[in-house]
C-alpha positions as CSV (number, residue, x, y, z in Angstrom):
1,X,-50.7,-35.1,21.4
2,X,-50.5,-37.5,24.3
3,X,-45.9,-37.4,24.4
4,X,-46.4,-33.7,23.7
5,X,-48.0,-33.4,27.0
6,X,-46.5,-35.7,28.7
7,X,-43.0,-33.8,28.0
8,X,-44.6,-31.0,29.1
9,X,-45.5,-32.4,32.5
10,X,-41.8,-33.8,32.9
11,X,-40.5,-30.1,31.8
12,X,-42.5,-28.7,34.2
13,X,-41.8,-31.6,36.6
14,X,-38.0,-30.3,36.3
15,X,-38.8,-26.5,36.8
16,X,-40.3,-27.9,39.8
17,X,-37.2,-29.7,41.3
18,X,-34.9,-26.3,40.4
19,X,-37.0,-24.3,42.8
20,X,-37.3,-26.9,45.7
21,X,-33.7,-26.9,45.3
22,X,-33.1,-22.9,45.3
23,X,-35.3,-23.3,48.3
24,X,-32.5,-24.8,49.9
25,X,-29.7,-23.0,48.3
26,X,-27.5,-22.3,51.5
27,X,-27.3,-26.3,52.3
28,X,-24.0,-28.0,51.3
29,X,-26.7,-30.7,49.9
30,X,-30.1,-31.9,49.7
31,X,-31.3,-35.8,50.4
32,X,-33.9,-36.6,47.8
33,X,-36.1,-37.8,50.3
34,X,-36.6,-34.5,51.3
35,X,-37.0,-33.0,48.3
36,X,-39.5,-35.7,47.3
37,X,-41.4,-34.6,50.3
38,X,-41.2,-30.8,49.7
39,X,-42.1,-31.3,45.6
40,X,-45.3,-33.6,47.1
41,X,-46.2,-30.4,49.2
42,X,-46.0,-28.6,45.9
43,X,-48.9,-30.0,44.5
44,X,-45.9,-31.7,42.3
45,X,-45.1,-35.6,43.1
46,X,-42.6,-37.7,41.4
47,X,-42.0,-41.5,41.0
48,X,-38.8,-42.3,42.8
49,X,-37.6,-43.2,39.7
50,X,-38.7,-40.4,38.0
51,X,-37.5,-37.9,40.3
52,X,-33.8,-39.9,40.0
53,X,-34.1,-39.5,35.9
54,X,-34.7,-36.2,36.2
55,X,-31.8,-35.0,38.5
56,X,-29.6,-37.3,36.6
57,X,-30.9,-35.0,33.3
58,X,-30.4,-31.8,35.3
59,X,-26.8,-32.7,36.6
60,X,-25.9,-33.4,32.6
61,X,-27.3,-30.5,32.0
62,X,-25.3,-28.3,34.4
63,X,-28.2,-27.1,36.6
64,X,-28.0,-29.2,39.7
65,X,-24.9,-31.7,41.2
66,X,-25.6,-34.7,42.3
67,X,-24.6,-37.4,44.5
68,X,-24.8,-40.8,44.2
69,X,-24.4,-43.8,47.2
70,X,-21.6,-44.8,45.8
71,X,-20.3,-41.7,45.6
72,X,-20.9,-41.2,49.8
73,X,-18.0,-42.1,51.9
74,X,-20.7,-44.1,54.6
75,X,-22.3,-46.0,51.7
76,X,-21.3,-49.6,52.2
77,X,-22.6,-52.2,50.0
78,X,-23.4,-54.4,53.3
79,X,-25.5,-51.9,55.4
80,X,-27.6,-50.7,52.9
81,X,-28.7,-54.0,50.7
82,X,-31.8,-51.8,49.0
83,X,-29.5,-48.8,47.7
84,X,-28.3,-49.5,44.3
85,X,-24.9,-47.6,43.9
86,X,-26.3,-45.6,41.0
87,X,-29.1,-44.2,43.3
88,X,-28.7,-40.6,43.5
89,X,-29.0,-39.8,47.2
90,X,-28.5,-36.1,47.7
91,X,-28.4,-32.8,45.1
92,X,-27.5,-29.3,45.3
93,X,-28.7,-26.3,42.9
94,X,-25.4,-24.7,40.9
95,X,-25.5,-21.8,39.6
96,X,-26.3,-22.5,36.1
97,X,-29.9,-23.6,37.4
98,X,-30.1,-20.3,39.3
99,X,-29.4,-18.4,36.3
100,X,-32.1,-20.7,34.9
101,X,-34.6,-20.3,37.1
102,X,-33.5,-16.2,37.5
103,X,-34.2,-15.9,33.7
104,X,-30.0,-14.4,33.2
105,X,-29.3,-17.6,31.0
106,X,-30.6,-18.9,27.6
107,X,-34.2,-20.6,28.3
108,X,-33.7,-24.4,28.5
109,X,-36.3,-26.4,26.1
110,X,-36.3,-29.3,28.6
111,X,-37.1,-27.0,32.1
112,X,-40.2,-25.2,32.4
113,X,-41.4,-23.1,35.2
């Protein structure tokens, strides 16, 4: 009863990170500091590292890209001693989570809203 509810929170805990991200759906990208900040204001916070397990989900998945330090042409492993390389740094809604969140695609087991 407990993991069944607990997968519910991180579904919904994913549905949560698809609208933040529609709510900036004209940007090129989206740090995740900000949307940390604007899921807090939600009534919805994440762990860091939860927040970076679940965009890494929703990039597999289609809904969201994602980019990660290593990945950003001004990461250098010298200036910035606390970023892992693997940290994902920004994301941007695609269109598949649109269609997600719009209801025109097949409902995703893993995504609530």
């Amino acid at each position: 009863m407990i993991k069944d509810m607990e997968a519910a929170r991180h579904n919904e805990e994913r549905g949560a990170i698809l609208y933040a991200l529609r709510q900036e759906v004209g940007a090129e990208m989206t740090s995740v500091r900000t949307l940390a900040m604007a899921l807090n204001l939600a009534g919805m916070p994440m762990t860091h590292s939860g927040l970076q397990f679940s965009l890494g989900l929703l990039a597999d998945a289609g809904y969201v890209k994602i980019w990660r330090a290593r990945d950003v042409g001004a990461w250098r492993k010298d200036r910035l001693n606390d970023v892992r390389p693997e940290a994902i740094l920004f994301a941007r809604l695609l269109p598949q989570g649109l269609a997600l969140i719009d209801g025109k695609s097949e409902p995703d087991p893993n995504v609530s809203f």
